[in-house]
N, C-alpha and C positions, 0 to 999 in steps of 0.2 A: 159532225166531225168530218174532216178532209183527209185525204190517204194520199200522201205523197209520194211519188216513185223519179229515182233520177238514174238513167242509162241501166232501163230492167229488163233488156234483151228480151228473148224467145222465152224463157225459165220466167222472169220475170212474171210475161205477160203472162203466160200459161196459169202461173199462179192466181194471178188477177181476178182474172176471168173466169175460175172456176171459184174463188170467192163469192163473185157477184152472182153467179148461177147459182151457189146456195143459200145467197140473201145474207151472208155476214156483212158487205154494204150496197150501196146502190151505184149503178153508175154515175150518179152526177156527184157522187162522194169522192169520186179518184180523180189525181190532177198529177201527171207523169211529164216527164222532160226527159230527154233522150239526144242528148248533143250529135 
């Protein structure tokens, strides 16, 4: 499964990232666009 994000700012990212740190996906799982 892929995890889409579009224009997810700092909050965004912050979310992300502490996702990935607790393994609910992986980094190759996220694909973000940010105009």
């Amino acid at each position: 499964m892929t995890i889409g994000l579009i224009g997810c700012g700092k909050m965004g990212s912050a979310l992300t990232l502490g996702a990935i740190k607790k393994g609910v996906f992986e980094s190759h799982q996220v694909l973000a666009y940010d105009p």
